[in-house]
N, C-alpha and C positions, 0 to 999 in steps of 0.2 A: 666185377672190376670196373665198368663203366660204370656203377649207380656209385660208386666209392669217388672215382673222378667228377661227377656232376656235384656231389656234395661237396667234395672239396672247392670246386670252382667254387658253389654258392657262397663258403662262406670267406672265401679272400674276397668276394665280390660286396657282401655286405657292410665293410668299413665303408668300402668306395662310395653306396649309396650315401649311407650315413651322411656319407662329409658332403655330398653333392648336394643333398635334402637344406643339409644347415647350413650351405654355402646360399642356396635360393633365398633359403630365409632372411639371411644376414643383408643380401642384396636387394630387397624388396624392404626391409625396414630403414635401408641408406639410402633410395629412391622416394623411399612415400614422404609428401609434404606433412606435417605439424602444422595441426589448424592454426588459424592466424588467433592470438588471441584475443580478449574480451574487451570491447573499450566499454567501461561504466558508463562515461557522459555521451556515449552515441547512446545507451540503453536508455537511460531515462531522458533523452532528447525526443526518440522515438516511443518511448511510453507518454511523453506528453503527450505528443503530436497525437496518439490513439485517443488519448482520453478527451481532445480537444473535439476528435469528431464523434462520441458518445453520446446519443439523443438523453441518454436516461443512464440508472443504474441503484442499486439498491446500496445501501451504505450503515454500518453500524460503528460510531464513534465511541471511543471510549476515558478514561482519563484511571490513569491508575495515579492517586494519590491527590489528584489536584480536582477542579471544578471549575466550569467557564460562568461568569453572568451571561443573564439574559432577558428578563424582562421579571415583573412583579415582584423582585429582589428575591428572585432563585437563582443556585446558582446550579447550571449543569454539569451533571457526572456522567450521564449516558447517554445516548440520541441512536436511533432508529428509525427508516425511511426509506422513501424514493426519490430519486434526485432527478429532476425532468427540465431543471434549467434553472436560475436566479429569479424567476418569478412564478415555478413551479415546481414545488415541493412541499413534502411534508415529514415529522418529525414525531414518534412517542419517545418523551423525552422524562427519563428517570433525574431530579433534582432535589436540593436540597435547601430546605426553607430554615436557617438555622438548624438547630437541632434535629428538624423533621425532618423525612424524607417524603416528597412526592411525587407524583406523574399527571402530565401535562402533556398536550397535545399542540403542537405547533404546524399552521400549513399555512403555505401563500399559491394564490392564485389569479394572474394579470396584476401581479403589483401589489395584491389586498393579502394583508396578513393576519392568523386568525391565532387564539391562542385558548386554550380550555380554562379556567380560572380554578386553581387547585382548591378551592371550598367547594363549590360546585358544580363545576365541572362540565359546566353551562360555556360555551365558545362565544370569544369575546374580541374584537377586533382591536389590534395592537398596532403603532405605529412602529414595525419593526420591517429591515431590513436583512438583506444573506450577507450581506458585510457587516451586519450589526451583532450577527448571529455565528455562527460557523459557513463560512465560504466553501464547503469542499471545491469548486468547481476550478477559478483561482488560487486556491488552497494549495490544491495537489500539485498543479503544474508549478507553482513559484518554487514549490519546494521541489522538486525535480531540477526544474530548471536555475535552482540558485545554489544547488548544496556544493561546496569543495572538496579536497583532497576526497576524491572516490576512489575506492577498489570494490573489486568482486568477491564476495565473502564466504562463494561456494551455491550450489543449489540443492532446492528444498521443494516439499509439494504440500501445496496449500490445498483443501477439496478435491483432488483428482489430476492439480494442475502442475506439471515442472516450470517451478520459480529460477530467477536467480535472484540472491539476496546484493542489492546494494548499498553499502555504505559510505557514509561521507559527514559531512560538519556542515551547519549551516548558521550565518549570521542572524539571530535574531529578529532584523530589521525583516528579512525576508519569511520569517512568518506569517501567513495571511489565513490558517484557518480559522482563524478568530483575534478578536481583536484585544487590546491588553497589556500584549507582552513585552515586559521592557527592553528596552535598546540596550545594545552591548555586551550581549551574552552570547559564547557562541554554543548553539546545542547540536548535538547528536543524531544524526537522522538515519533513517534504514529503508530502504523500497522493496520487496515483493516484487518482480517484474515476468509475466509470462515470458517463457523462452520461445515459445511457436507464436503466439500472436501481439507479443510489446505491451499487454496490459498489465495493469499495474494491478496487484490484489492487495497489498496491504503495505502500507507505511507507518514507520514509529518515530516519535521525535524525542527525546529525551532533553529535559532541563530542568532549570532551576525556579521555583518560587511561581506563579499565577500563572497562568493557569496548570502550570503542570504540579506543584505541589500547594500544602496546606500555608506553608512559611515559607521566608525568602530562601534557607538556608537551605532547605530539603528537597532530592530532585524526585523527579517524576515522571510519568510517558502520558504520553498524548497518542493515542491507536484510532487508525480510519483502516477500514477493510471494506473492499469495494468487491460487488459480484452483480450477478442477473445482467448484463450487458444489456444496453439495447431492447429489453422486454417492456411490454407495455405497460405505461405509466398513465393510472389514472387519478388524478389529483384533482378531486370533485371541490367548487369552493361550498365554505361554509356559513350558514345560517345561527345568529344567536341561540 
């Protein structure tokens, strides 16, 4: 008679939990703050600022569709490196000699630029410049810091790493990783940006006609991916 009354209490008692449990719940999710959300232009204000204090970094550029000039009337499609500063760096650089395709070795060091001569392959000093060339260094921050109408496009993981992807529009004029591109277009830009540490891993610019495509009419992307932070950059100068 009592185990009959104990069970009966339990189970009038267990709506009452029931609703007590989902009443906690309901009040703990009316209390708890919603993150503040994402401002894009604080992310790549603060991905600049990272990349500005970057001693080094290892970088592989790309061009889907198009080719930048560069010196001995090649034009470049691929480029591979260390970036250790505007006067120290180096480059194996996939180009295209008209119909051919070759590979060529670009490096500067204290100012002095050196270039492999795609016949023979003999390094040859070039009066060339990182603004004459592809700027990453400049590059990345202007387009950071110039692209418009930004949102958050969601996050993604690059090598290991949780990105968030930004996107936004940038006026042509403020293109600076290579030189060329005509005024008045506005193209496409994309950022990669660590979520833990503000750097930046990979940027995409999409447009129209040189360097990003073959013709004016046909567009193209333009891809820098950047990694090795900060590891030691040895950029030996070179001998003919």
């Amino acid at each position: 008679m009592r185990a009959r009354a104990v069970r009966a209490l339990g189970l009038r008692a267990a709506p009452v939990l029931v609703a007590l449990v989902l009443a906690a719940l309901a009040l703990g999710a009316c209390t708890s703050e919603a993150p503040p959300p994402v401002d894009p232009a604080a992310v790549l204000e603060r991905a600049a600022t990272r990349i500005e204090g970057t001693k080094s970094y290892h970088y592989v550029l790309d061009f889907e569709g198009g080719a930048a000039p560069i010196a001995l009337g090649l034009g470049m499609r691929h480029a591979e490196g260390v970036f250790a500063g505007t006067d120290h760096f180096d480059a194996a650089v996939l180009a295209s000699a008209g119909p051919i395709d070759v590979r060529v070795g670009i490096r500067a060091v204290n100012g002095e630029t050196w270039i492999t001569n795609p016949l023979t392959g003999l390094w040859q000093r070039q009066p060339l410049t990182v603004a004459g060339l592809f700027d990453i260094s400049s590059g990345v921050t202007a387009l950071m810091r110039g692209a418009t109408d930004l949102s958050v496009a969601g996050s993604e993981t690059i090598e290991g790493v949780t990105v968030r992807r930004i996107d936004g529009a940038l006026a042509s004029e403020r293109f600076h990783l290579m030189p060329g591109v005509p005024p008045g277009q506005q193209l496409r830009a994309s950022a990669w940006v660590g979520v833990e540490d503000d750097l930046v891993r990979r940027l995409e610019v999409r447009g129209r006609g040189a360097p990003f495509a073959a013709t004016p009419d046909a567009e193209g992307i333009v891809r820098v991916t950047l990694s090795r932070f900060d590891e030691p950059a040895n950029v030996a100068p070179q001998t003919p």
